[in-house]
SERO-4910 file (N, C-alpha, C, O; in steps of 0.05 Angstrom, whole numbers):
BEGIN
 pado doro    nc1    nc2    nc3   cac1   cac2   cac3    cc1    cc2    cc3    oc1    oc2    oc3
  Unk    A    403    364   -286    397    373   -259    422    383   -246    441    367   -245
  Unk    A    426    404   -236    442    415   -223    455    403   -202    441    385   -192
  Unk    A    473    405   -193    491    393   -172    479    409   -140    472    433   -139
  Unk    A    480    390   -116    457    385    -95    426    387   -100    408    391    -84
  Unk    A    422    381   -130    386    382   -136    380    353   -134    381    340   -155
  Unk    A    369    333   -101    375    304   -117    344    306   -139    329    325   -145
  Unk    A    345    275   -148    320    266   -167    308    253   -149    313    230   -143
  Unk    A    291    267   -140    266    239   -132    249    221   -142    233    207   -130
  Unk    A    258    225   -175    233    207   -187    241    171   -184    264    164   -181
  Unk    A    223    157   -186    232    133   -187    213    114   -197    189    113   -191
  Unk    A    226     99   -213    212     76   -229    200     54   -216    219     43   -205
  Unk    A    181     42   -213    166     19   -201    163     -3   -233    140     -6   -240
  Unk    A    180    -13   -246    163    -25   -264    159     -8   -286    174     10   -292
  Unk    A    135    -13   -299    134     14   -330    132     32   -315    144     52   -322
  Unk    A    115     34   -286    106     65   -276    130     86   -265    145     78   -247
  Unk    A    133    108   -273    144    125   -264    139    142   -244    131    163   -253
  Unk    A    140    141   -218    135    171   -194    148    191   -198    168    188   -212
  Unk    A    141    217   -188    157    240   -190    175    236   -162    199    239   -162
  Unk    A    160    231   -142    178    223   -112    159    194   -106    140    185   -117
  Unk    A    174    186    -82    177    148    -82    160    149    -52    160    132    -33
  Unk    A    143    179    -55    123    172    -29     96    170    -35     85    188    -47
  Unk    A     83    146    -28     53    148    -36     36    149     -4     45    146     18
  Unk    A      1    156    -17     -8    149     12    -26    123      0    -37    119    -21
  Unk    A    -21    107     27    -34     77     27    -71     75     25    -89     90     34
  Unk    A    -71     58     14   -100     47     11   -115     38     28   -112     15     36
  Unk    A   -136     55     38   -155     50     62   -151     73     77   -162     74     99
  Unk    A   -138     90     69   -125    117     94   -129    143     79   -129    164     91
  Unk    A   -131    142     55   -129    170     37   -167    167     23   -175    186      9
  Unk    A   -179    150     27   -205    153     14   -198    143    -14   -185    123    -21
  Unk    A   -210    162    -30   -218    172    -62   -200    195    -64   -197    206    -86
  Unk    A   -187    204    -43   -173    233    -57   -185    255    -52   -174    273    -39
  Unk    A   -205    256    -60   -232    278    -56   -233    280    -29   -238    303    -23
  Unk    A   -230    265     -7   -221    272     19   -209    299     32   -215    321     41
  Unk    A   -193    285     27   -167    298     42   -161    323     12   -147    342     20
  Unk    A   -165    325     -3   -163    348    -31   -162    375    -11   -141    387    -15
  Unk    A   -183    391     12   -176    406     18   -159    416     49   -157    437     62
  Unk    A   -147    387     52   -123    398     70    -91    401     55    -71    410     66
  Unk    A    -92    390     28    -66    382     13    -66    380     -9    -84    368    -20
  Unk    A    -44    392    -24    -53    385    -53    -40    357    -61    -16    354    -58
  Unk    A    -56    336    -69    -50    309    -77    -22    302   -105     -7    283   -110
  Unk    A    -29    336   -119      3    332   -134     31    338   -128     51    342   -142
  Unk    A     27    337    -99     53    344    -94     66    314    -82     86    312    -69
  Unk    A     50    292    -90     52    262    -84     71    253    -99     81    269   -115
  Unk    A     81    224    -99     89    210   -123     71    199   -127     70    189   -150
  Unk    A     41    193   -107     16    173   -123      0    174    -98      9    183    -77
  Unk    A    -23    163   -100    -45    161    -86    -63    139    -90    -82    138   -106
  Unk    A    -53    115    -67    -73     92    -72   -102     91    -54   -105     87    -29
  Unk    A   -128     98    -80   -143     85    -64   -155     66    -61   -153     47    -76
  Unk    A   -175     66    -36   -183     49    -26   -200     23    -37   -220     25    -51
  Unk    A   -189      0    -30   -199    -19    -45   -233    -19    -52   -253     -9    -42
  Unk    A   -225    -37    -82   -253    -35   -102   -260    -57   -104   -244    -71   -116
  Unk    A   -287    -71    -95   -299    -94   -106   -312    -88   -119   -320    -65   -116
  Unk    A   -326   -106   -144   -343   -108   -168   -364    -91   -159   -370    -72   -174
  Unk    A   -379    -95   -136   -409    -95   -124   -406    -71    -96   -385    -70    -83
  Unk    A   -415    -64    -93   -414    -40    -61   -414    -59    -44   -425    -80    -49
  Unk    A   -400    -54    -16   -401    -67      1   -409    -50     30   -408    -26     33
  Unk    A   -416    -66     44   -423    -51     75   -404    -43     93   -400    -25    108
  Unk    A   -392    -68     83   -366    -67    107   -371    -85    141   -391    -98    148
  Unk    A   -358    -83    148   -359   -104    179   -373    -88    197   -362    -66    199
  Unk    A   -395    -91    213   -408    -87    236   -381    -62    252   -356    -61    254
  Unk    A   -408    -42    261   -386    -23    276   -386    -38    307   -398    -58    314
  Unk    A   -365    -19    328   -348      1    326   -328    -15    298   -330    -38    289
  Unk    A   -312      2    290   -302    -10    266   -265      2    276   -247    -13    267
  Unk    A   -254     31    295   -233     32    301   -233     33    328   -250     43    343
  Unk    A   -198     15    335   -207     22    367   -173     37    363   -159     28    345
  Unk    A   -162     58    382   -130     62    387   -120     42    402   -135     30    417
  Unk    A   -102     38    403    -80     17    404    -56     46    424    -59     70    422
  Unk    A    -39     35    437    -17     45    449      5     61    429     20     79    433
  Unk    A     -1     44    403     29     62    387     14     53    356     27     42    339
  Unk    A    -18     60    351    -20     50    323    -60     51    334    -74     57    354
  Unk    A    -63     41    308    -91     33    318   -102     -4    306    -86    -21    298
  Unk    A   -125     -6    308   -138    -31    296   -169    -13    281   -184      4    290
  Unk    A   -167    -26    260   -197    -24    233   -203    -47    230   -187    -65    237
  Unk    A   -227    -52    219   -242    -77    221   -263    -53    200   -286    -46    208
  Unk    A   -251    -45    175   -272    -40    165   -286    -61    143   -309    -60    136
  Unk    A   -268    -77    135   -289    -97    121   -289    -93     96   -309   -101     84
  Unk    A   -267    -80     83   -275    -61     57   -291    -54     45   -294    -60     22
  Unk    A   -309    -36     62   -328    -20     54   -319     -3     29   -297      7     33
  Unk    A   -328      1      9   -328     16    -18   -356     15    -28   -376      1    -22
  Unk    A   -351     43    -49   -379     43    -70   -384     26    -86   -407     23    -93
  Unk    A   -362      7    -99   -358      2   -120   -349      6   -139   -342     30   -141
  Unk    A   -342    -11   -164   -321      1   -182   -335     13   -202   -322     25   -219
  Unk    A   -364     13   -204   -381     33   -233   -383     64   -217   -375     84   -230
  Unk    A   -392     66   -192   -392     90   -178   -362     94   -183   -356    108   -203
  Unk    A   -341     81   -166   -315     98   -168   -315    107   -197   -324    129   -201
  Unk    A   -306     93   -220   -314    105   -243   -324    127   -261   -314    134   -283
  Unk    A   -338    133   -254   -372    151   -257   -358    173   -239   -346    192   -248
  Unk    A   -362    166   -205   -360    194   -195   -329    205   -186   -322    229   -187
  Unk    A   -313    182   -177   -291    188   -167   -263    189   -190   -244    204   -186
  Unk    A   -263    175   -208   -243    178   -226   -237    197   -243   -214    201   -251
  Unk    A   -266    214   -253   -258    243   -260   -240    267   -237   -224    284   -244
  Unk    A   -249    262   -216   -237    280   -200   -216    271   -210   -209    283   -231
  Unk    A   -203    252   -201   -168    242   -189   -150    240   -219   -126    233   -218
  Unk    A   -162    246   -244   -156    259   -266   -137    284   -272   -121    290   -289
  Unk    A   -152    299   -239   -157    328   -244   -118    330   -234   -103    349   -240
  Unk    A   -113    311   -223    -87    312   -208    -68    310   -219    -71    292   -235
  Unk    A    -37    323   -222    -12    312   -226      4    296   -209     23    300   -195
  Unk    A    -15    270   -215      6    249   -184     -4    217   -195    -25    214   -208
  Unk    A      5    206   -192     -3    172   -202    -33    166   -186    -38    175   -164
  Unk    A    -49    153   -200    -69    144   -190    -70    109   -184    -78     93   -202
  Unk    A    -62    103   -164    -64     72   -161    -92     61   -149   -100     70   -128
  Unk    A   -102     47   -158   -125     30   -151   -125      2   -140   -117    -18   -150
  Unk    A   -134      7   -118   -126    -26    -94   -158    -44   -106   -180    -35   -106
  Unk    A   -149    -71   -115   -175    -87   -123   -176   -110   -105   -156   -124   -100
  Unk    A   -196   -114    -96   -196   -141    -84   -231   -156    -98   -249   -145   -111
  Unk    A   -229   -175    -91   -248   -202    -95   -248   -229    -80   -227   -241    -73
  Unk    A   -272   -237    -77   -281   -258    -64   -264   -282    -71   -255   -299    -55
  Unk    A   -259   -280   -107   -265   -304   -118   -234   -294   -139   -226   -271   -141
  Unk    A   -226   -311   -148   -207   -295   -166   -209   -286   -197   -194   -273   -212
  Unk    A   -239   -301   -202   -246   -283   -220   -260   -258   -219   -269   -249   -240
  Unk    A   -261   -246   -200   -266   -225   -196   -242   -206   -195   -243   -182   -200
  Unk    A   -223   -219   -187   -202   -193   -196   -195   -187   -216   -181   -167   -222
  Unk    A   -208   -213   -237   -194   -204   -268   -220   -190   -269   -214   -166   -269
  Unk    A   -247   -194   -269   -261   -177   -276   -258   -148   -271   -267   -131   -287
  Unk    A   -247   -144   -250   -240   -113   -243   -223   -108   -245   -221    -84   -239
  Unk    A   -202   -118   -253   -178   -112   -271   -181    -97   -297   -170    -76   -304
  Unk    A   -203   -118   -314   -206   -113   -333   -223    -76   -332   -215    -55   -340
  Unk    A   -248    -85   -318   -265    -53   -324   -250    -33   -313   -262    -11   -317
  Unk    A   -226    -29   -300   -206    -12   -294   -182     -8   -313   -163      6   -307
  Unk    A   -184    -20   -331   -166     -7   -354   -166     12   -372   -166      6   -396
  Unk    A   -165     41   -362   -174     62   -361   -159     82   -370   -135     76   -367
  Unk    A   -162    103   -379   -145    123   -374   -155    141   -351   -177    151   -347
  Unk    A   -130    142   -336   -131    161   -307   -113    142   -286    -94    147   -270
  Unk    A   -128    119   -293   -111     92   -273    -88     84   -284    -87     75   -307
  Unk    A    -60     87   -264    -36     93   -285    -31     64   -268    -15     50   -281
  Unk    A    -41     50   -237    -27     24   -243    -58      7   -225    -79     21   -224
  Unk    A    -57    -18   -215    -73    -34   -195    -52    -51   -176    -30    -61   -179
  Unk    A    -70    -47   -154    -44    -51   -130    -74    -81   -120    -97    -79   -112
  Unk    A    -60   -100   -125    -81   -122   -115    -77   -130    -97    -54   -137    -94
  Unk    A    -93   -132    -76    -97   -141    -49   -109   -169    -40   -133   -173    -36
  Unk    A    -92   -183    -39    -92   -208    -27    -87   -216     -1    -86   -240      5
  Unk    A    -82   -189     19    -76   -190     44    -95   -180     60    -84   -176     82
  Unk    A   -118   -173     61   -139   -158     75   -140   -183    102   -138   -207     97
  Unk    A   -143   -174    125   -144   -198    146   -173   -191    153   -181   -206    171
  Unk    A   -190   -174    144   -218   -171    156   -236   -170    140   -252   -151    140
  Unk    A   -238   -192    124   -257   -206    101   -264   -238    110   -246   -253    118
  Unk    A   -289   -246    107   -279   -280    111   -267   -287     76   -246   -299     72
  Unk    A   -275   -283     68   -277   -298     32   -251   -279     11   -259   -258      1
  Unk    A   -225   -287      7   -220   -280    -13   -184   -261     13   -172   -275     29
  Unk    A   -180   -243     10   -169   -222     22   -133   -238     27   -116   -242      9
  Unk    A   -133   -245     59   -109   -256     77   -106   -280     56    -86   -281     43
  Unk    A   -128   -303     52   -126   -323     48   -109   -329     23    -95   -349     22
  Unk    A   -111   -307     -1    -95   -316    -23    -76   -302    -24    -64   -298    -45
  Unk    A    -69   -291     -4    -36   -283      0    -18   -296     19      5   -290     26
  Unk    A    -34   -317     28    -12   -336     52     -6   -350     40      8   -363     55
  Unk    A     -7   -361     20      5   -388     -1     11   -377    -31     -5   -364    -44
  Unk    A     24   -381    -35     42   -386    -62     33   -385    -82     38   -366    -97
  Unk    A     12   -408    -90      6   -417   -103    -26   -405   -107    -37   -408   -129
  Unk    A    -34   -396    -92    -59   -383    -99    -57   -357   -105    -64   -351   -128
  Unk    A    -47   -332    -87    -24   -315    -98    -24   -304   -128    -35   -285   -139
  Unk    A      2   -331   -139      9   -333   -171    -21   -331   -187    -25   -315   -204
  Unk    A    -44   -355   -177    -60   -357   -191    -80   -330   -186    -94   -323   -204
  Unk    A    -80   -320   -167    -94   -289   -174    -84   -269   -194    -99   -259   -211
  Unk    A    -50   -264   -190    -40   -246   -199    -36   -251   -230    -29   -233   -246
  Unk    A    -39   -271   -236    -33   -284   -269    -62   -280   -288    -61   -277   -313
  Unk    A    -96   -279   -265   -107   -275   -276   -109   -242   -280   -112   -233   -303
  Unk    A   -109   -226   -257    -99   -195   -265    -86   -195   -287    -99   -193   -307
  Unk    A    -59   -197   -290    -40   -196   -309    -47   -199   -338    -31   -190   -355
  Unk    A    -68   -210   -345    -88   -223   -366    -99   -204   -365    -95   -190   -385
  Unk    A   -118   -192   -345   -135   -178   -356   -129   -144   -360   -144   -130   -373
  Unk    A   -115   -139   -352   -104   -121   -356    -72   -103   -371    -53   -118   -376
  Unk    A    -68    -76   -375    -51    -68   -394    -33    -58   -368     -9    -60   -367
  Unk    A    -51    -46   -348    -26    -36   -324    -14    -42   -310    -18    -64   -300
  Unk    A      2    -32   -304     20    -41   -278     11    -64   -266    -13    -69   -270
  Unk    A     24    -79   -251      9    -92   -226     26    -95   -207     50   -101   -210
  Unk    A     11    -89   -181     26    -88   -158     18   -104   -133      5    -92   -116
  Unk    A     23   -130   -129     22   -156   -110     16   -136    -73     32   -122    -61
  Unk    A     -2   -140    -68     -3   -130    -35     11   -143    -22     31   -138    -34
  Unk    A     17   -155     -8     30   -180     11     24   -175     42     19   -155     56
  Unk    A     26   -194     44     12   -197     83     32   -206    100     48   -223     91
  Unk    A     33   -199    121     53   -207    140     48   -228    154     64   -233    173
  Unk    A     29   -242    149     24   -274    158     25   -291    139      5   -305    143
  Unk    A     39   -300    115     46   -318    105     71   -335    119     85   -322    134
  Unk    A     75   -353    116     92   -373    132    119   -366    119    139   -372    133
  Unk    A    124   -354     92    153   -354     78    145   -327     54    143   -330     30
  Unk    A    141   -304     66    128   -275     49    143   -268     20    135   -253      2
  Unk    A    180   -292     22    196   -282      0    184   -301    -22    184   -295    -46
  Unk    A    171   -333     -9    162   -341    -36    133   -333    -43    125   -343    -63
  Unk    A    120   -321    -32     95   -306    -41    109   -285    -65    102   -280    -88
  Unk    A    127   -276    -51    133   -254    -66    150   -253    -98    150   -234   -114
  Unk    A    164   -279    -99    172   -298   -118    148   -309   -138    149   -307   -162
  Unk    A    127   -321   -122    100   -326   -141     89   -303   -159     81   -302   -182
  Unk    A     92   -283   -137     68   -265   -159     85   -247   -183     75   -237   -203
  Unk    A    120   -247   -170    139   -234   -192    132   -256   -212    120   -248   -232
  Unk    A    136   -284   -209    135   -296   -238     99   -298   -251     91   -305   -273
  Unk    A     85   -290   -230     57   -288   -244     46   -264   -265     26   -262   -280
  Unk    A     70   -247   -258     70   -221   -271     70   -192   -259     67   -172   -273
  Unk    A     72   -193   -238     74   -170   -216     92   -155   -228    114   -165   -234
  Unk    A     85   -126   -232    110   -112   -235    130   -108   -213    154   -102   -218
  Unk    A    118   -113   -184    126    -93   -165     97   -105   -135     75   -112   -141
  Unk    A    108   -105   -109    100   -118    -84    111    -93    -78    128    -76    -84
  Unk    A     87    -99    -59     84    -82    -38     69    -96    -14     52   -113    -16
  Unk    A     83    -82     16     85    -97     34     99    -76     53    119    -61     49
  Unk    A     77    -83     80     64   -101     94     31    -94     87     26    -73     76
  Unk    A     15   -109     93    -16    -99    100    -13   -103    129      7   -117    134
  Unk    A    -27    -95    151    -31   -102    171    -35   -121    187    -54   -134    178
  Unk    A    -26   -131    208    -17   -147    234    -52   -156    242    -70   -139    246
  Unk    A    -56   -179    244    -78   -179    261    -85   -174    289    -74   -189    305
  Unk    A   -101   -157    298    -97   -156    326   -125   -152    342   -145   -150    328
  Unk    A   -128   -150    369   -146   -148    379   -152   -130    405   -133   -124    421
  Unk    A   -171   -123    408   -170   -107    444   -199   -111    452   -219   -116    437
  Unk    A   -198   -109    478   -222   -111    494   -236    -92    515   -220    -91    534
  Unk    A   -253    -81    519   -257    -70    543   -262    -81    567   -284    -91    569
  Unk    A   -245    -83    588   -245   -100    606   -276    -89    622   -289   -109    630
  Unk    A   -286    -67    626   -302    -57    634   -338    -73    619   -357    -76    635
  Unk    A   -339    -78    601   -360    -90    587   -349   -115    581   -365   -128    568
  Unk    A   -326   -128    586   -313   -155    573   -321   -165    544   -322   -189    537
  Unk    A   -328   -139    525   -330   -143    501   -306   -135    488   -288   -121    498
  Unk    A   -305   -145    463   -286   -137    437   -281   -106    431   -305    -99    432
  Unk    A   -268    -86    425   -272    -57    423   -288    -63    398   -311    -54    396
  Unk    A   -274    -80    374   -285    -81    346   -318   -104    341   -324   -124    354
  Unk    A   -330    -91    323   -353   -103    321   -344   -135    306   -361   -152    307
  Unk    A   -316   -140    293   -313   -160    275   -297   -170    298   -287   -192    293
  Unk    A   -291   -163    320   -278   -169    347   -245   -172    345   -231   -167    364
  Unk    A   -231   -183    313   -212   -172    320   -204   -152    279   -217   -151    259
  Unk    A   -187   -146    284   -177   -122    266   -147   -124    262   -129   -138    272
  Unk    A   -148   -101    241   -123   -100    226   -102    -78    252   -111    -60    265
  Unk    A    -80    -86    252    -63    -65    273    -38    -54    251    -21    -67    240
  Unk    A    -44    -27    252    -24     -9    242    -18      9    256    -28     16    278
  Unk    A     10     24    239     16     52    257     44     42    260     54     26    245
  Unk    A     59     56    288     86     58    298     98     26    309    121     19    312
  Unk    A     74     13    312     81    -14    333     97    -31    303    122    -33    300
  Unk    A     77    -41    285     84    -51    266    117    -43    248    131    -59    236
  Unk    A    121    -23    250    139    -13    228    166    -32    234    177    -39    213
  Unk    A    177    -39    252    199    -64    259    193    -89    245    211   -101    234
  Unk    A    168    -98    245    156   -118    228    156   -116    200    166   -133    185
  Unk    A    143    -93    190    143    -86    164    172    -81    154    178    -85    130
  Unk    A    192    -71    173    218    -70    156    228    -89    156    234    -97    134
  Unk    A    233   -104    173    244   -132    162    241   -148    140    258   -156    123
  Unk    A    208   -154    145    201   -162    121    204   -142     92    210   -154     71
  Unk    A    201   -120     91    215   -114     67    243   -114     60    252   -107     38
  Unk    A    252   -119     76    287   -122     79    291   -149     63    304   -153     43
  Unk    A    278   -164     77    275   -192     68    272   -209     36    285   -227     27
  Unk    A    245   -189     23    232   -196      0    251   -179    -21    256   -186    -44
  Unk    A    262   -150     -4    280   -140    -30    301   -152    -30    311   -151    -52
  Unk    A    313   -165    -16    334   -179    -18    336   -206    -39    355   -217    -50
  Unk    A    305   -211    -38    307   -248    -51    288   -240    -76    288   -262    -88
  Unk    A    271   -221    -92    264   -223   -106    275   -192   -126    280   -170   -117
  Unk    A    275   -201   -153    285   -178   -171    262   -166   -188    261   -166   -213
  Unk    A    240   -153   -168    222   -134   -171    222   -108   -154    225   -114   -130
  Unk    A    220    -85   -157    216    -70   -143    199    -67   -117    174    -69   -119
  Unk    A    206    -64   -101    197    -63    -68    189    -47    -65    202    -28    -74
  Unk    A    158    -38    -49    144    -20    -34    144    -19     -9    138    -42     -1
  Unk    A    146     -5      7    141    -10     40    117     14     42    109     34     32
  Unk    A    113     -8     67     87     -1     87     86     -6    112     93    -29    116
  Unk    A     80      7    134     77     -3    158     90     21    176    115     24    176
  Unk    A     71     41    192     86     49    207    100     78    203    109     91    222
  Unk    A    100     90    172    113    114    177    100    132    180     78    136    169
  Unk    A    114    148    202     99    175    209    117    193    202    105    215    200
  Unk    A    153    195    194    171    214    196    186    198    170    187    174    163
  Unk    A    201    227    159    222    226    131    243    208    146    256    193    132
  Unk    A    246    208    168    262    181    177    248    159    175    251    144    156
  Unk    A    231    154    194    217    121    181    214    114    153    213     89    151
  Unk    A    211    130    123    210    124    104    242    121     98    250    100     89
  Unk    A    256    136    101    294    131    100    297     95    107    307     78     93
  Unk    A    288     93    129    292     64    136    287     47    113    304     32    105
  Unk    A    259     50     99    261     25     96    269     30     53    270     13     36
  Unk    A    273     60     50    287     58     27    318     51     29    330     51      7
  Unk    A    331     45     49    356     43     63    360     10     52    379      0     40
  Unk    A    334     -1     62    336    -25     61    326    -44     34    328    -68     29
  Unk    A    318    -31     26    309    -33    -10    297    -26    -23    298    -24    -47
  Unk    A    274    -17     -2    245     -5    -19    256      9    -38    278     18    -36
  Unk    A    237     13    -63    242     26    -80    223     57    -77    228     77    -90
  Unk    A    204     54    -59    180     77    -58    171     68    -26    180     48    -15
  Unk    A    156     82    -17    140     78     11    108     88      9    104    105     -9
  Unk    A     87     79     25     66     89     34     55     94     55     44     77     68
  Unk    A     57    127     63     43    130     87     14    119     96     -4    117     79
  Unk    A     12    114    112    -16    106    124    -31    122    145    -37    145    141
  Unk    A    -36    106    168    -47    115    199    -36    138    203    -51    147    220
  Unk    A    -15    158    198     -2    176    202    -23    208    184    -24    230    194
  Unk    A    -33    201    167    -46    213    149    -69    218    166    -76    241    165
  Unk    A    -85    202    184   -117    200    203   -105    223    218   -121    242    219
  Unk    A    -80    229    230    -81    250    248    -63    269    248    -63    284    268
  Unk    A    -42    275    224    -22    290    211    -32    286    173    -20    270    159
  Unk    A    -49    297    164    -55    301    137    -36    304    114    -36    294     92
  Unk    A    -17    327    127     -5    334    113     31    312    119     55    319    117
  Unk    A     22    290    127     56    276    135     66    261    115     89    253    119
  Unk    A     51    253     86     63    241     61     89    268     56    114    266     55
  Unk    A     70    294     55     83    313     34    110    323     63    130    336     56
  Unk    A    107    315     88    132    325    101    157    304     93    181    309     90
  Unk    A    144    282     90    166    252     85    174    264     51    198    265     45
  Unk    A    155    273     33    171    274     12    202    298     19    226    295     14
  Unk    A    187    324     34    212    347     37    236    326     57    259    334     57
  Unk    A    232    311     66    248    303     84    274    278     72    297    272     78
  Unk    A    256    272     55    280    246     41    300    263     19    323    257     15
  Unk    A    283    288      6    297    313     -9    325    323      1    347    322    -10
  Unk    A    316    332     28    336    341     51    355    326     57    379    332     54
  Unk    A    345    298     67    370    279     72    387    265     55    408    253     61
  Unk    A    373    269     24    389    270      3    408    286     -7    426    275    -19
  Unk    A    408    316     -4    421    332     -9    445    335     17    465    348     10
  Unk    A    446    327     37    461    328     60    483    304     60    506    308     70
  Unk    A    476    280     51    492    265     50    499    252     20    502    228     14
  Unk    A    499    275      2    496    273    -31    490    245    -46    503    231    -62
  Unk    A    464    243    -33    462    223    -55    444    239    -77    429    258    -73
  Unk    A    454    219   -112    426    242   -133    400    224   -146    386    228   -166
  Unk    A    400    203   -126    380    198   -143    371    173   -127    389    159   -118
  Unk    A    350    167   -124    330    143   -106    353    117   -120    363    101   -104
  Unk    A    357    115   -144    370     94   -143    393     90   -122    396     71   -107
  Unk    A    405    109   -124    426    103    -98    428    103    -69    447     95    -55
  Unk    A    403    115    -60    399    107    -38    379     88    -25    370     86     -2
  Unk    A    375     74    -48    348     53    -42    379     23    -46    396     21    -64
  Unk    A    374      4    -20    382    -17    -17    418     -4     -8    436    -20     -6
  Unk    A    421     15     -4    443     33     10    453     13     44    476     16     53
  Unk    A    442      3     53    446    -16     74    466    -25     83    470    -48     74
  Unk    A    493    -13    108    519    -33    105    512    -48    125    503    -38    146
  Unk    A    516    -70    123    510    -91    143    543   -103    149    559   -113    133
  Unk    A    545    -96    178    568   -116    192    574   -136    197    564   -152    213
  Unk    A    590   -137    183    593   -173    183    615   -180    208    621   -203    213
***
């Protein structure tokens, strides 16, 4: 590669990206979405939206309310399912040059090996397991706030499957670096983190809940101070590769938190009302690479001088 050409590619684990920007799971669909505002290969990957065994409904609407600097969902993870995604949605996202990640969640934790397993595929290059969903009763937040249940999810994935695996993590565990310690020794290639803040709003005018599940997940701009810390935090204490989440809307907010270790980032909430803001964050980390020469994500991921 030529001199000021940096590399954006970067390794997660066995998986390779071409660039270290993905869009997050629950915000990009199936792909088939958003396909005609952007082309999806101009990604390093595209996670979608979580898959349970069985179709689900999802949580009672209204399901979004806006927030001051972000919003709240309370969708409930609504999906087709993993034989529909299969069948209808996995030929499309085939059609793409960009990583296909698949977010799995389950009630029970044999259900994530089960869907581990029927997702061992060709097309599906990794599984990003979600143990942090805060708007499920059964299964989601609960086995990502402890340690020990965590490990025992991610160990049964790890089993059932040949790909990648990538730990979700939640920002309400009491100590997120040893969550994040559990599921590296459970077999995680690679965490990723934050999922969303729990939060709530009301209409003072009807003194009801905005959300039908009354309270919801809070993402967007508010969160991203939260989410970098905590990834500051987990890249610091564990020797797996780091994903961030939370909050970016600009090739600066993703700078942050590759600054701070991430090894890759995922846009979110930013995508509902700028479509095209993954592929501005990829030209933008390009740019700020070539300006202050760095050549390659390795060197500017965990780049951080801290004053002592």
């Amino acid at each position: 590669m030529s001199r000021g050409e940096p590399d954006l590619s970067v390794r997660i684990g066995p998986l390779v990206l071409k660039n270290p920007v993905l869009v997050a799971s629950g915000t990009f669909g199936y792909g088939d979405e958003y396909a005609p505002l952007l082309d999806p290969s101009g990604l390093g990957g595209i996670v979608v939206k979580s898959l349970t065994l069985r179709p689900r409904d999802g949580a009672p609407p209204p399901r979004l309310a806006e927030t001051p600097a972000g919003m709240l969902n309370a969708i409930g993870l609504q999906n087709i399912g993993v034989e529909r995604f299969i069948s209808e949605k996995l030929p499309f996202l085939r059609g793409y040059d960009t990583r296909v990640v698949v977010s799995v969640a389950g009630e029970t934790t044999e259900e994530y090996g089960e869907l581990a397993g029927r997702l061992d595929l060709d097309g599906v290059d990794a599984l990003e397991v979600n143990i942090s969903c805060p708007n499920v009763e059964k299964g989601g937040m609960l086995f990502g706030s402890d340690p020990d249940s965590a490990y025992e999810v991610v160990s049964t994935v790890r089993r059932a499957t040949s790909k990648p695996v990538i730990a979700k993590l939640t920002p309400h565990a009491s100590d997120v670096a040893k969550v994040a310690e559990a599921v590296r020794e459970a077999g995680a290639d690679a965490v990723s983190l934050i999922n969303t803040l729990v939060g709530m709003a009301v209409d003072v005018e009807t003194r009801r809940p905005k959300l039908g599940n009354v309270t919801g997940g809070l993402s967007g701009p508010a969160v991203r101070p939260v989410a970098l810390a905590l990834v500051w935090k987990v890249a610091s204490a564990v020797r797996i590769p780091v994903i961030g989440i939370g909050g970016i809307s600009s090739p600066e907010d993703a700078l942050e938190f590759l600054i701070v270790g991430a090894r890759a980032v995922q846009v979110g909430t930013a995508t509902f009302f700028r479509p095209r803001t993954a592929l501005e964050v990829v030209d933008g980390i390009r740019e700020y690479m070539e300006r202050h020469g760095f050549g390659s994500i390795d060197e500017l991921s965990g780049s951080l001088e801290v004053r002592r």
